[in-house]
C-alpha positions as CSV (number, residue, x, y, z in Angstrom):
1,X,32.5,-8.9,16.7
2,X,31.5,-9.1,13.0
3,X,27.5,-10.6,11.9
4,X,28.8,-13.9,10.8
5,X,31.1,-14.9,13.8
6,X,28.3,-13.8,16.2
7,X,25.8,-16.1,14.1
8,X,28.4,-18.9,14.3
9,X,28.6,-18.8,18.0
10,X,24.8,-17.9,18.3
11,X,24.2,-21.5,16.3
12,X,26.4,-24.1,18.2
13,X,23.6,-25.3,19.7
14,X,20.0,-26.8,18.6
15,X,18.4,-24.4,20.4
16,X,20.4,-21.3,19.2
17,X,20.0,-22.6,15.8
18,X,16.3,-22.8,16.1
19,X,16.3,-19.2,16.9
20,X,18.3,-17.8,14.3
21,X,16.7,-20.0,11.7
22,X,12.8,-18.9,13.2
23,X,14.2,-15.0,12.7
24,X,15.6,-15.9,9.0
25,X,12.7,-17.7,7.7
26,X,10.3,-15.1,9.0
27,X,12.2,-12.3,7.6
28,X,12.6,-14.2,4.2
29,X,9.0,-14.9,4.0
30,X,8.1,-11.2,4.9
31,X,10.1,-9.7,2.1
32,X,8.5,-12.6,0.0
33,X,5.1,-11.5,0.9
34,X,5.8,-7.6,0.2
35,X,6.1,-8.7,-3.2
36,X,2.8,-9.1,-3.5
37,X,1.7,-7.9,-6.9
38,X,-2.2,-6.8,-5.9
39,X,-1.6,-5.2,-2.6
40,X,-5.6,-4.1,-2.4
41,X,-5.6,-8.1,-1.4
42,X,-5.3,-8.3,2.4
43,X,-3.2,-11.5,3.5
44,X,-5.9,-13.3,5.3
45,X,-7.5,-13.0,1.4
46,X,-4.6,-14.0,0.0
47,X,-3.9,-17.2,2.3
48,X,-7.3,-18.5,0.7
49,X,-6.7,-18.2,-2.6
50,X,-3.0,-20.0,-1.9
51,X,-5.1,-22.6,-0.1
52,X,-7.6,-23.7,-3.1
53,X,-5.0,-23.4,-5.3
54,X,-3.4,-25.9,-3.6
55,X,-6.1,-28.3,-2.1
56,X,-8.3,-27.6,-4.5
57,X,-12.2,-26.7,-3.6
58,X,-12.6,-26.6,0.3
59,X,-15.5,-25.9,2.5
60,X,-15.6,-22.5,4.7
61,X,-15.2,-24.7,7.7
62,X,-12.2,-26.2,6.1
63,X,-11.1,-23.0,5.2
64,X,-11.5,-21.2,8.6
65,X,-10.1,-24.2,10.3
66,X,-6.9,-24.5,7.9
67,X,-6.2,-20.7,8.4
68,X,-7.1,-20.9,12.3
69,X,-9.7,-18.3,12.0
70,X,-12.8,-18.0,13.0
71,X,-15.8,-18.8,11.0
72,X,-17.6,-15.6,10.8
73,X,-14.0,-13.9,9.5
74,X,-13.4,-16.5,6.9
75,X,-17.3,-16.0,5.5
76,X,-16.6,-12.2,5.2
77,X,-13.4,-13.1,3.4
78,X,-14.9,-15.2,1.0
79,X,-17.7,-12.7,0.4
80,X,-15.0,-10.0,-0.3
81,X,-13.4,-12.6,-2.8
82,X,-16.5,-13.8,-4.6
83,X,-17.0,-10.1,-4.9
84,X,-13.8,-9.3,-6.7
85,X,-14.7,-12.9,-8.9
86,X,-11.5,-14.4,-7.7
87,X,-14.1,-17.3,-5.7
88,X,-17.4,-18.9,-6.3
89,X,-19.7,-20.9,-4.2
90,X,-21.2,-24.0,-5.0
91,X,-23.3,-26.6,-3.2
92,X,-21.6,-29.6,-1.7
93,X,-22.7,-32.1,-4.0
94,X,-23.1,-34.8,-0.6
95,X,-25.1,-32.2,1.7
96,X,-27.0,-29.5,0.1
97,X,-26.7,-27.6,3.4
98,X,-23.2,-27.0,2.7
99,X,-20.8,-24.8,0.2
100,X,-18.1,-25.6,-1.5
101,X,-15.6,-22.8,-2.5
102,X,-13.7,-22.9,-5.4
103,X,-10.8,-20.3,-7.5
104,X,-12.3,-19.0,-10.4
105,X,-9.7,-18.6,-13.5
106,X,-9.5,-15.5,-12.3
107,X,-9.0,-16.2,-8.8
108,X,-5.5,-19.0,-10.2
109,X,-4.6,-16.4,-13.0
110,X,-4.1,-14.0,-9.4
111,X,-1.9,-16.8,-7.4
112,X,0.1,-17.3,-10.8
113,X,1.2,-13.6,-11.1
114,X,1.6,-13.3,-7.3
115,X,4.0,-16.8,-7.6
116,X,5.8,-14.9,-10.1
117,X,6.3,-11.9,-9.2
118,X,8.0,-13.5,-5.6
119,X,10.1,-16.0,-7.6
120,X,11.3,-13.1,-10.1
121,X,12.2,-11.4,-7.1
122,X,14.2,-14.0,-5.5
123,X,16.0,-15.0,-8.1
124,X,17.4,-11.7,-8.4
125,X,18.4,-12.0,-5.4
126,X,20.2,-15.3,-6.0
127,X,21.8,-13.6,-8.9
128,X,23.8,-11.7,-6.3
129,X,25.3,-15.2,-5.1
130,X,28.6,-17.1,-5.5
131,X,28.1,-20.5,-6.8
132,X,28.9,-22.0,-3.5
133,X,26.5,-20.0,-2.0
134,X,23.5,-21.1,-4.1
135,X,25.1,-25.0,-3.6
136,X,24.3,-24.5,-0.3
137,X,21.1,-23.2,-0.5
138,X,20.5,-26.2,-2.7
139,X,21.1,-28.3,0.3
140,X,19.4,-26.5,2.8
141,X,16.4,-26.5,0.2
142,X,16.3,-30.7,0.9
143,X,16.8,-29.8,4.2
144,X,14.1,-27.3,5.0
145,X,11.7,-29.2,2.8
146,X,12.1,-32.3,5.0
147,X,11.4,-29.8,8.3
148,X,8.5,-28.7,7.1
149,X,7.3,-32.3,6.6
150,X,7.7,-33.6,9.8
């Protein structure tokens, strides 16, 4: 039985479909991630920078708690960032007893080349697509967007 017939069968149902789709986004998002263009970066490092670049300045606890870590591991990784200058830590300007952490341009000049450097690889990728193909990933674009929302 060829891949795509077995996938068909495999997907009839919600459940079947929620397996197959777990496997493919996972895979996906691996091969993304191997694209990474400073590999002396180890993910959990990279997950923080991701995270202020897109909620701006957080706290450690907001940090530790966002990447369900624990808060002694999330102050060694910021320590190892505000090392390489990619972070700095400032005082949260309600409670002097706690920090803020914030991307330096440094730290957003890293998350732009690492963006980049995935999206130039997937669109290579796509390159290798018929037009219906990418119409339908179009689609399920909307549609995974929305499933990640709820």
């Amino acid at each position: 039985m060829n891949h795509s017939h077995h996938l068909a069968r495999q997907t009839r149902t919600d459940a079947g479909l929620a397996a197959v789709l777990r496997v493919a986004v996972s895979r996906l998002t691996r091969r993304l991630r191997a694209q990474r263009p400073d590999a002396s970066l180890s993910l959990g490092q990279g997950a923080v920078l991701f995270a202020l670049d897109r909620h701006g300045r957080m706290t450690p606890g907001a940090l530790a708690d966002h990447e369900k870590v624990q808060p002694p591991s999330m102050t060694r990784i910021i320590a190892a960032l505000e090392e390489r200058g990619l972070v700095r830590r400032t005082r949260h300007p309600d409670d002097q007893r706690r920090q803020l952490v914030h991307l330096t341009d440094e730290g957003r000049a890293l998350v732009r080349a690492d963006q980049r450097r995935r999206e130039a690889w997937l669109a290579q990728r796509l390159a290798e697509l018929t037009s219906e193909e990418k119409e339908t990933l179009r689609k399920a674009v909307r549609i995974l967007e929305r499933l990640s929302q709820a």
